[in-house]
MDTraj code that builds the backbone (N, CA, C; nanometers):
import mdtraj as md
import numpy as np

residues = "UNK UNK UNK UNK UNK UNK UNK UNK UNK UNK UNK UNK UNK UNK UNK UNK UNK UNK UNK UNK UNK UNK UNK UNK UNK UNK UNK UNK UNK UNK UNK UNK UNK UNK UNK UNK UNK UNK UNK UNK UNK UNK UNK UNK UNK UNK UNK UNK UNK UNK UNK UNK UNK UNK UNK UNK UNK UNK UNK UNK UNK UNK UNK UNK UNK UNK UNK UNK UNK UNK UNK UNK UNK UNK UNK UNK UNK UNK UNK UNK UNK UNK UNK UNK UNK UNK UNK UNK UNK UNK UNK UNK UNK UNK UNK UNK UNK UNK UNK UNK UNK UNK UNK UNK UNK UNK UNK UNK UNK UNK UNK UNK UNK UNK UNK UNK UNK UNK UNK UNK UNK UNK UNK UNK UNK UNK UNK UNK UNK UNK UNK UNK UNK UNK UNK UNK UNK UNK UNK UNK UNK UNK UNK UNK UNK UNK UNK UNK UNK UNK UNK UNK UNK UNK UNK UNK UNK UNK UNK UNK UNK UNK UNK UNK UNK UNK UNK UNK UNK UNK".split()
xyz = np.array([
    [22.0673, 4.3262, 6.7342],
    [21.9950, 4.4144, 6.8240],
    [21.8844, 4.3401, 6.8990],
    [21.7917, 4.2426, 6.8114],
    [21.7117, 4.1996, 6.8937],
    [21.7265, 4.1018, 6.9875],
    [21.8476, 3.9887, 6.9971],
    [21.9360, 3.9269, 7.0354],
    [21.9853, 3.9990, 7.1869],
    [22.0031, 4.1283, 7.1806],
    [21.9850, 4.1868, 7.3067],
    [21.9391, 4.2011, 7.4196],
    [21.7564, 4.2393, 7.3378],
    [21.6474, 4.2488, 7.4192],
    [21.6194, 4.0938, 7.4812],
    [21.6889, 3.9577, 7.4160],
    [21.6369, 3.8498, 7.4787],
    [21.7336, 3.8302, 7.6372],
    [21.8688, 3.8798, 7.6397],
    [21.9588, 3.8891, 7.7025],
    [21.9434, 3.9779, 7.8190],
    [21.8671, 4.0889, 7.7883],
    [21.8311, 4.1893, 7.8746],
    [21.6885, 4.1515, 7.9629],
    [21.6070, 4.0906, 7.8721],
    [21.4986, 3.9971, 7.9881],
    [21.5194, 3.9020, 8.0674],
    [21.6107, 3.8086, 8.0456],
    [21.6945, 3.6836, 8.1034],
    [21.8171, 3.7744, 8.2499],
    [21.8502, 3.8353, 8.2082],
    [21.8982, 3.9218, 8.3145],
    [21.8498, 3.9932, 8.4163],
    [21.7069, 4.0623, 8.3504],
    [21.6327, 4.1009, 8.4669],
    [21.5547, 3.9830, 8.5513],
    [21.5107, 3.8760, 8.4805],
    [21.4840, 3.7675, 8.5021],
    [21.5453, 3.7366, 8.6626],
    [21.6702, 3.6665, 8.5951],
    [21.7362, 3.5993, 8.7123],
    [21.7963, 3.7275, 8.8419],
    [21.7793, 3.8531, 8.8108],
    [21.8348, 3.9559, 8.9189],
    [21.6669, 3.9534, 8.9985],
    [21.5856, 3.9602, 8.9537],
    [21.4281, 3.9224, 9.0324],
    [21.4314, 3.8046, 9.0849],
    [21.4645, 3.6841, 8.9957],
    [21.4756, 3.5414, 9.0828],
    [21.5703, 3.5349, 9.1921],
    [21.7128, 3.6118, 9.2155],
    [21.7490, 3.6177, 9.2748],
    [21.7213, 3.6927, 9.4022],
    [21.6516, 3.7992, 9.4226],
    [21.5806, 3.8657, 9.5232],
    [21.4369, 3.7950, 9.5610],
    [21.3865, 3.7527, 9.5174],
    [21.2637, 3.6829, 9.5560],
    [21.3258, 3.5254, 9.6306],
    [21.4271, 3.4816, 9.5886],
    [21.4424, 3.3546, 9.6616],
    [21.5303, 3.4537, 9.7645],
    [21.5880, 3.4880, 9.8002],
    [21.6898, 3.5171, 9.9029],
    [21.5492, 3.5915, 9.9929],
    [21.4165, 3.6907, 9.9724],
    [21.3353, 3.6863, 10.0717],
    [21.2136, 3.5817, 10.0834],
    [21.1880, 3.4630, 10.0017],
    [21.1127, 3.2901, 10.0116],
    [21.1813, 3.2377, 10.1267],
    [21.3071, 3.2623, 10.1050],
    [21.3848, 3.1606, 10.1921],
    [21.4123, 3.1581, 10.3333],
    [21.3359, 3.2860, 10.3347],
    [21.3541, 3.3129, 10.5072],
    [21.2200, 3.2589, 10.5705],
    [21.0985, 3.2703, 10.4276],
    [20.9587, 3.2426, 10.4892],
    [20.9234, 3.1015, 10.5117],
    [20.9887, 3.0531, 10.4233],
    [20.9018, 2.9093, 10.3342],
    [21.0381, 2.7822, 10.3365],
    [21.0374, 2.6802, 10.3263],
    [21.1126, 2.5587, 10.3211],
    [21.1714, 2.5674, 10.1384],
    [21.2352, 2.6118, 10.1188],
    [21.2786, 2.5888, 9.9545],
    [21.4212, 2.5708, 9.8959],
    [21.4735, 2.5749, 9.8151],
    [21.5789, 2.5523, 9.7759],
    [21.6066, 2.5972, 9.6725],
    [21.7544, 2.6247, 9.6520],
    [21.7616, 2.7273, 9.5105],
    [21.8336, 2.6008, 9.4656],
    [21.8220, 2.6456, 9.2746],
    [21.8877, 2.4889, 9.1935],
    [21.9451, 2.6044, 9.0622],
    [22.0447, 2.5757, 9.0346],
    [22.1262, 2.6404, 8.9200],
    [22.1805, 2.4926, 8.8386],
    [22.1515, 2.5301, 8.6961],
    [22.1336, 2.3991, 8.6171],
    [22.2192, 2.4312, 8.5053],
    [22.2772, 2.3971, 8.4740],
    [22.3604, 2.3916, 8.2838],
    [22.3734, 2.2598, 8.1976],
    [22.2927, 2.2845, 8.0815],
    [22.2628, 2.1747, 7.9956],
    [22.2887, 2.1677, 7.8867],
    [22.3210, 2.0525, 7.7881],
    [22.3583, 2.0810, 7.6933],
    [22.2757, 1.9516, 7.6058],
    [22.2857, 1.9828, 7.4710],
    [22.2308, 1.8473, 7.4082],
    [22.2181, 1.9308, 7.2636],
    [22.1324, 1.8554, 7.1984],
    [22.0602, 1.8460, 7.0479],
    [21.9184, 1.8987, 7.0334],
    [21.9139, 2.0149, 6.9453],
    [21.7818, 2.0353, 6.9355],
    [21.7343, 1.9886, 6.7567],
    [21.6828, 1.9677, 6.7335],
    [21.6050, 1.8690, 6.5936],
    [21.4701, 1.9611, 6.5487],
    [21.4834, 1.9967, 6.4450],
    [21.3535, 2.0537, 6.3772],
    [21.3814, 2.0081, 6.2192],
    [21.2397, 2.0439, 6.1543],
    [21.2418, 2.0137, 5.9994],
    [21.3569, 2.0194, 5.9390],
    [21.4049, 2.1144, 5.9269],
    [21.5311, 2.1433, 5.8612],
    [21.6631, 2.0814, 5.8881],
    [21.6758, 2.0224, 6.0267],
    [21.8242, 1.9604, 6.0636],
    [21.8348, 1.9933, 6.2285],
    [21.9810, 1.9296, 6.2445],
    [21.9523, 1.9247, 6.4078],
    [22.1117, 2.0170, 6.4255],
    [22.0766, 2.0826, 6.5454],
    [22.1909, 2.1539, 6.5700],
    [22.2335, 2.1265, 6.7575],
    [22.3550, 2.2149, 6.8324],
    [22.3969, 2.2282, 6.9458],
    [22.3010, 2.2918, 6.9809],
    [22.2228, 2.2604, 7.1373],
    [22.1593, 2.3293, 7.2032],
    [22.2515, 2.3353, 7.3636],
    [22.2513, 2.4692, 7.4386],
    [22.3085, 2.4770, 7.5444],
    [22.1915, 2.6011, 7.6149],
    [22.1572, 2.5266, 7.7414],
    [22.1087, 2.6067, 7.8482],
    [22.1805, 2.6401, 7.9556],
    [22.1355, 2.7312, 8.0416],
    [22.1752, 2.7977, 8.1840],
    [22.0560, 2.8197, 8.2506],
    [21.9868, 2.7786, 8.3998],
    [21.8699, 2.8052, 8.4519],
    [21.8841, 2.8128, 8.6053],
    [21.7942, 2.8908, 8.6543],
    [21.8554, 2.8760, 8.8001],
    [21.6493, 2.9015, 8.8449],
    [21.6677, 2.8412, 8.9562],
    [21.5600, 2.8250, 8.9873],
    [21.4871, 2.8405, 9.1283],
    [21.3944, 2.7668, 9.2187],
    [21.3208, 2.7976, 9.3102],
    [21.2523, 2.6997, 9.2970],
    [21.2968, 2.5556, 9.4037],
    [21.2307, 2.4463, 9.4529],
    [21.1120, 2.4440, 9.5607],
    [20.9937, 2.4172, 9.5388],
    [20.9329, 2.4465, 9.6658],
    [20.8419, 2.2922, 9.6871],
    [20.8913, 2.2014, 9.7127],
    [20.8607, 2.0973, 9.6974],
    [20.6956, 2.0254, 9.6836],
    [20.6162, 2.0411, 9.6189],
    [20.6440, 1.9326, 9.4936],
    [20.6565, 2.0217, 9.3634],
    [20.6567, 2.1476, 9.4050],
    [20.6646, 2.2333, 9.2437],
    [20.8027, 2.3779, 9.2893],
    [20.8007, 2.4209, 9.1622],
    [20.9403, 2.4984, 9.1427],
    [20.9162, 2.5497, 9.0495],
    [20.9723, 2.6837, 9.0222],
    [20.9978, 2.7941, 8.9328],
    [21.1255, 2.8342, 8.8688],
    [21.1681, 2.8626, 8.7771],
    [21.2883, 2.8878, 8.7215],
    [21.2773, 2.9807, 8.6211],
    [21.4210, 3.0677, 8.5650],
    [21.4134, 3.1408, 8.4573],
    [21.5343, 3.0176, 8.3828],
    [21.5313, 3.0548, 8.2464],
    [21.6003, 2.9921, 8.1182],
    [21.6473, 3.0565, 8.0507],
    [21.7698, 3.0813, 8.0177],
    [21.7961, 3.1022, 7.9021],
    [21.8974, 3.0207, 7.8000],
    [21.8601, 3.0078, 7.6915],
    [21.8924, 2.9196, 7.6291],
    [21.9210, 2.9134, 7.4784],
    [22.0577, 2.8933, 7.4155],
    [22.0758, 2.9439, 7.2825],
    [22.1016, 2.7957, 7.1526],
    [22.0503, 2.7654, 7.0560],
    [22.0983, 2.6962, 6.9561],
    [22.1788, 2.8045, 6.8766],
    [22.2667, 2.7319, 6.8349],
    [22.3106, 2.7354, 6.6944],
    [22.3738, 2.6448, 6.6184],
    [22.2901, 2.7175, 6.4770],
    [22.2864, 2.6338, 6.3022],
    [22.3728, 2.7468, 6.2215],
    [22.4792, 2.6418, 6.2018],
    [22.5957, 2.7597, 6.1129],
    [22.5757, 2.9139, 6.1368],
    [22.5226, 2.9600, 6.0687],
    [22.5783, 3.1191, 6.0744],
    [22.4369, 3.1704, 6.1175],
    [22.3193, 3.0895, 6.1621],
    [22.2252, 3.1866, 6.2541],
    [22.1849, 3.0573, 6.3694],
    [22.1493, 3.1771, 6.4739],
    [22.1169, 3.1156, 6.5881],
    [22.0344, 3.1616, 6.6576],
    [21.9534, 3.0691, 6.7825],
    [21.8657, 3.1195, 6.8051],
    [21.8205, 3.1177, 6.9507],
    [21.8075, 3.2509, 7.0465],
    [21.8373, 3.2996, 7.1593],
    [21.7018, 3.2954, 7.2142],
    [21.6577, 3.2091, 7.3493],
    [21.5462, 3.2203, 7.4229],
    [21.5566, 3.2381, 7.5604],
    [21.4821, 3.3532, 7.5864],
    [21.4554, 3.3344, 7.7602],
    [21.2987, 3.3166, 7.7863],
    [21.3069, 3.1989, 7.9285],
    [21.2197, 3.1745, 7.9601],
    [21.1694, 3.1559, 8.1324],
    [21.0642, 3.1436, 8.1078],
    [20.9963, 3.1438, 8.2827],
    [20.9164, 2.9947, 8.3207],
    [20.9911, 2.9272, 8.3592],
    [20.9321, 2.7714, 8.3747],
    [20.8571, 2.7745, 8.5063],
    [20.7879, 2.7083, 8.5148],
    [20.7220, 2.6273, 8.6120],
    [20.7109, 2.4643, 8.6204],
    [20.7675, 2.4465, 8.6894],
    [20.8212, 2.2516, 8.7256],
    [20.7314, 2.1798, 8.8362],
    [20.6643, 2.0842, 8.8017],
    [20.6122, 1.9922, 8.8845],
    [20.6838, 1.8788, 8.9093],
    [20.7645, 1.8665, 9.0202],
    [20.7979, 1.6972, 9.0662],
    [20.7208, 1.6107, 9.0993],
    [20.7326, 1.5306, 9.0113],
    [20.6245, 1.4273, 8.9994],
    [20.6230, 1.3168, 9.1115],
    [20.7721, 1.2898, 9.1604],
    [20.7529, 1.1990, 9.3071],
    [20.7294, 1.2826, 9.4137],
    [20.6009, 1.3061, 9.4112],
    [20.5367, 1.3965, 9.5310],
    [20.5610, 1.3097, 9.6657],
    [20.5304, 1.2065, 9.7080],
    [20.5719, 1.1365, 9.8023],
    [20.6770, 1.1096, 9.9045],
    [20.7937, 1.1213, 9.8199],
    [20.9145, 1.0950, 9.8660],
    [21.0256, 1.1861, 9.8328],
    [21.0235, 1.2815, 9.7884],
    [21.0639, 1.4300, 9.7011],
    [21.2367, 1.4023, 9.7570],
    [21.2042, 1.3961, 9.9268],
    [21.3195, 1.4253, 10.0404],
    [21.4305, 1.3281, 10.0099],
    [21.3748, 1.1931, 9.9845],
    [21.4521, 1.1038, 9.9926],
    [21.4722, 1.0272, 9.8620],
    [21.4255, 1.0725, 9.7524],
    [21.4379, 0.9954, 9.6610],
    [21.5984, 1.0456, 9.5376],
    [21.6100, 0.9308, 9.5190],
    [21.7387, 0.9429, 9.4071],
    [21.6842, 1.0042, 9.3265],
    [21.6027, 0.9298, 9.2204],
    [21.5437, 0.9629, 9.1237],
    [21.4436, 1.0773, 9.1009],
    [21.4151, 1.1859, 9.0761],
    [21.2760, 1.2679, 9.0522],
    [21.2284, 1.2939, 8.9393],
    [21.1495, 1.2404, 8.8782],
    [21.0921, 1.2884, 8.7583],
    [21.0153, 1.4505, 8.7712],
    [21.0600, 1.5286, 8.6760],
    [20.9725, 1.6390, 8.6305],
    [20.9029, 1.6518, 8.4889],
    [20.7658, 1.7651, 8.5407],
    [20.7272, 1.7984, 8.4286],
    [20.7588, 1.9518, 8.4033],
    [20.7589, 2.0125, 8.3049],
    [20.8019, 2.1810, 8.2796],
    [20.7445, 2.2155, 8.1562],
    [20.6838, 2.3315, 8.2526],
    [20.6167, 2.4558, 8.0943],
    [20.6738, 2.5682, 8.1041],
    [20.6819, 2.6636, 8.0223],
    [20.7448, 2.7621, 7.9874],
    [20.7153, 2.8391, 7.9206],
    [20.7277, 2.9682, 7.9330],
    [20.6479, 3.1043, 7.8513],
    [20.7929, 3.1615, 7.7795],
    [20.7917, 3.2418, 7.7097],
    [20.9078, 3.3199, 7.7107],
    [20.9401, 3.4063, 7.5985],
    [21.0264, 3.4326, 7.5496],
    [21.0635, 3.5337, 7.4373],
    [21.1995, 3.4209, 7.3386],
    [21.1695, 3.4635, 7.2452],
    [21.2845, 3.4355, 7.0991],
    [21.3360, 3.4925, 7.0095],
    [21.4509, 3.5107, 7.0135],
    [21.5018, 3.6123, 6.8824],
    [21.6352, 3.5333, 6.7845],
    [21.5450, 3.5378, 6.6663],
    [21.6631, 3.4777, 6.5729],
    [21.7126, 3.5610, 6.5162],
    [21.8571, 3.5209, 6.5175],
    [21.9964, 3.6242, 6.4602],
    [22.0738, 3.5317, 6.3361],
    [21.9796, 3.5940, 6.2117],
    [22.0330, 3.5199, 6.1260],
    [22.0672, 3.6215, 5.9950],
    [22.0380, 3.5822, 5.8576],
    [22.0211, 3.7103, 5.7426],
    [21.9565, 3.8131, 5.7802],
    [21.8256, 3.7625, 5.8430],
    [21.7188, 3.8908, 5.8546],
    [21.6625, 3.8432, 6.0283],
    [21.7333, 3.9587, 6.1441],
    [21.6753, 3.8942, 6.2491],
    [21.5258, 3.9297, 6.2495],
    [21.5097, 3.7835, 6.3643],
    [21.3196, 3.8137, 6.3656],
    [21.3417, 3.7879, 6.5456],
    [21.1923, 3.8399, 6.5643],
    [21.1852, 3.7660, 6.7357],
    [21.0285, 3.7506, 6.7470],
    [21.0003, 3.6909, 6.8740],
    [20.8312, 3.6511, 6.9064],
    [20.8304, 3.6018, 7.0315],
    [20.7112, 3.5688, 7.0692],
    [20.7089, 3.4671, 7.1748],
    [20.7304, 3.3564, 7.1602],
    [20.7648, 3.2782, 7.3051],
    [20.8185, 3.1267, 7.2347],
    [20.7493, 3.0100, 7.3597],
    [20.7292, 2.9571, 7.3396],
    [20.6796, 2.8309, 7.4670],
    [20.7518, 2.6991, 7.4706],
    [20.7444, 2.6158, 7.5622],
    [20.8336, 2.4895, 7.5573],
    [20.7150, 2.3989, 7.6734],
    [20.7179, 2.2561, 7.6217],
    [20.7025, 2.1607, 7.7387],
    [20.8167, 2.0804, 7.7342],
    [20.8313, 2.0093, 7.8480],
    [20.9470, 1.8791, 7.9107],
    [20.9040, 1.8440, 7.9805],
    [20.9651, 1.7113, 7.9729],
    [20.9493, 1.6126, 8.0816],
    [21.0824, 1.5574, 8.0726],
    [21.1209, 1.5433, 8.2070],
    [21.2721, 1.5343, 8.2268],
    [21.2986, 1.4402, 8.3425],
    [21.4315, 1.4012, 8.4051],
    [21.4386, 1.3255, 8.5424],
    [21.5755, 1.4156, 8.5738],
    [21.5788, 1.4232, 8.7468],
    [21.7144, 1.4486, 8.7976],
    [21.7277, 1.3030, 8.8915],
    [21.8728, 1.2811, 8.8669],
    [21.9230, 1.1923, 8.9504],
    [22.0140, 1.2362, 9.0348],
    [22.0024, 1.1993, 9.1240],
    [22.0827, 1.2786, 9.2497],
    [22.1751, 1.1805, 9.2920],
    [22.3407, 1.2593, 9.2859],
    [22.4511, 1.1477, 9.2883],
    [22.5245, 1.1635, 9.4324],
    [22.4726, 1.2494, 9.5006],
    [22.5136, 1.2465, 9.6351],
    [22.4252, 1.2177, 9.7149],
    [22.4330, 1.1209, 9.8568],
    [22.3224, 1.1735, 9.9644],
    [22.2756, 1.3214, 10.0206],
    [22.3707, 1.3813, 9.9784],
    [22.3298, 1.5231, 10.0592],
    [22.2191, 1.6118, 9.9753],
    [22.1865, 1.5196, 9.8403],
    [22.1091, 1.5648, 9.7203],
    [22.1638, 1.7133, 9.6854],
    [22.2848, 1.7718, 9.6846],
    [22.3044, 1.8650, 9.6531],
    [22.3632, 1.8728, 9.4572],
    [22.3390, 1.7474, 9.4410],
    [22.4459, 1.7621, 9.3036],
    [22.3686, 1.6747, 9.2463],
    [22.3049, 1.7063, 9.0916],
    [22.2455, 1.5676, 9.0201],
    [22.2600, 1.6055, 8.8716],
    [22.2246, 1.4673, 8.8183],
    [22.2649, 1.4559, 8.6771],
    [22.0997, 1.4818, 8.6439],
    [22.0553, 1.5695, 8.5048],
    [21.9097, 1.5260, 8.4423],
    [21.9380, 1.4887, 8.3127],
    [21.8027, 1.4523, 8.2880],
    [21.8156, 1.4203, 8.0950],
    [21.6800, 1.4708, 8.1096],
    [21.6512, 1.5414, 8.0049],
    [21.5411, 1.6192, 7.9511],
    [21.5062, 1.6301, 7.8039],
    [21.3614, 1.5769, 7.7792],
    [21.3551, 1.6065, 7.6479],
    [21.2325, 1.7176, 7.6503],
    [21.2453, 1.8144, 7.5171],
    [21.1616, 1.9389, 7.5202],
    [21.0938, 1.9434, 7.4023],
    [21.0209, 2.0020, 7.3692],
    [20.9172, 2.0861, 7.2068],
    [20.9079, 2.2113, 7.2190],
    [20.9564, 2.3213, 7.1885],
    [20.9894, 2.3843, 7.2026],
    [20.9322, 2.4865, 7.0462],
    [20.8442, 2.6292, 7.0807],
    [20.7332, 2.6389, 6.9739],
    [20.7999, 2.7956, 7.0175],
    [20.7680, 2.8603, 6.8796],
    [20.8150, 3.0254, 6.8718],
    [20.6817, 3.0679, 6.7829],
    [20.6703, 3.2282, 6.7822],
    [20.5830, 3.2887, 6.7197],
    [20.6683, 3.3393, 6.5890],
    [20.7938, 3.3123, 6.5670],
    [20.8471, 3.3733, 6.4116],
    [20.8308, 3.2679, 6.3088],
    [20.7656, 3.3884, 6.2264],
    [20.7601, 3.3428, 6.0770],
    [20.8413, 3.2406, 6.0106],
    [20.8623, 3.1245, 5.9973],
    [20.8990, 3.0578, 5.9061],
    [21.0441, 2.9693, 5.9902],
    [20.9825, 2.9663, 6.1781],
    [21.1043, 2.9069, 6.2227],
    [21.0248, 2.7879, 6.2690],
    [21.0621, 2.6472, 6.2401],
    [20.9930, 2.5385, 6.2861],
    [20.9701, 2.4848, 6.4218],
    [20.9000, 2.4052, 6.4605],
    [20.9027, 2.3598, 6.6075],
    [21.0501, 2.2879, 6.6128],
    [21.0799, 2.3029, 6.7647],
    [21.1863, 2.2120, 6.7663],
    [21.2032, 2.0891, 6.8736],
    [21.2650, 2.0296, 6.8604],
    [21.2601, 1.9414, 6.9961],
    [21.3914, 1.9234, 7.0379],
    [21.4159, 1.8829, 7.1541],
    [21.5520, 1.8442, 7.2060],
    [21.5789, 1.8206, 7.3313],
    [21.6773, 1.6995, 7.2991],
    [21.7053, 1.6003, 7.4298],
    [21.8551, 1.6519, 7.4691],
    [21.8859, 1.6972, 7.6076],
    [21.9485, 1.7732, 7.6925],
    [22.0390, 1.6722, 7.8080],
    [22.1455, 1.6730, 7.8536],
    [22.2346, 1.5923, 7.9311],
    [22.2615, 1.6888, 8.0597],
    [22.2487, 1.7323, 8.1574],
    [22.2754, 1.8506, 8.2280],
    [22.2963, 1.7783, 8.3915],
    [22.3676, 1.9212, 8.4333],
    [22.4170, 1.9182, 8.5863],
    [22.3379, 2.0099, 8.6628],
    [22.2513, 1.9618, 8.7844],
    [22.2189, 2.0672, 8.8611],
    [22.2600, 2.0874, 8.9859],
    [22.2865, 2.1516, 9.0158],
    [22.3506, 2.1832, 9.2026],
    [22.2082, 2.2949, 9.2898],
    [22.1882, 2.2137, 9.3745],
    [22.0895, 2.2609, 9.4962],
    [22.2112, 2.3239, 9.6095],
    [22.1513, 2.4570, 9.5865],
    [22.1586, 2.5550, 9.7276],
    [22.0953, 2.5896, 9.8440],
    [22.0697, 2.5802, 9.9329],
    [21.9965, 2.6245, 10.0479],
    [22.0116, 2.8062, 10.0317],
])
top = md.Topology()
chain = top.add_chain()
for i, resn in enumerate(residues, 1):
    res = top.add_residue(resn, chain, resSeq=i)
    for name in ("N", "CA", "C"):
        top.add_atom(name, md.element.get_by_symbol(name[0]), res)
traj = md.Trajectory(xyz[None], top)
């Protein structure tokens, strides 16, 4: 059940991100970015599959995105949506550069679905790079590593390094 409510914020999420960039985009110079990632997340206890989905709002040198994003460890797992804010760090050359390093914070919600579900708030930092494999910068590879902190009882910090694809939309 509570596994729901994280699904049902992540949804309203991205149906708001999606109306707010489609009227940005008529005002302002920006770009929409839809991302899917995958990797390892690592806490006290052991390391498990981590897989994200994020779509976002470039506004060059900073950007906004929603997250949602699920681990799972054998028979419980654990469901986050979130609201990032991204700084590109090659402020200079944003337009033309291969490489962009980012930084990202994140607010959000967590619900673990395990023996006994729990949920809370949850936060994350990263620092990550996209590499951009076309000139038209529409398509790039990132690697991202995260820390990643919840308000439930007795669930550890986690961290995790991420392999992902992002595609830029106008």
């Amino acid at each position: 059940m509570r596994q729901f409510h994280v699904m049902q914020v992540a949804a309203i999420g991205l149906a708001l991100a999606t109306l707010m960039s489609t009227r940005a985009a008529a005002e302002i110079d920006m770009t929409s970015e839809l991302t899917v990632d995958a990797g390892l997340a690592q806490s006290e206890t052991g390391g498990a599959p981590r897989a994200s989905l994020r779509y976002g709002m470039d506004f060059q040198p900073f950007g906004m995105e929603i997250e949602a994003a699920r681990v799972q460890d054998g028979g419980a797992s654990l469901t986050t949506g979130f609201v990032n804010g991204v700084l590109n760090l090659d402020m200079s050359c944003c337009d033309e550069a291969i490489v962009v390093p980012y930084l990202l914070v994140g607010v959000g919600y967590a619900g673990l679905d395990a023996d006994e579900n729990r949920d809370g708030m949850a936060g994350q930092v990263a620092i990550g790079s996209k590499f951009f494999v076309r000139e038209e910068r529409d398509l790039a590879l990132h690697l991202e590593g995260a820390y990643q902190r919840t308000e439930i009882d007795g669930l550890d910090d986690t961290y995790s390094l991420a392999l992902g694809v992002t595609w830029r939309f106008e």
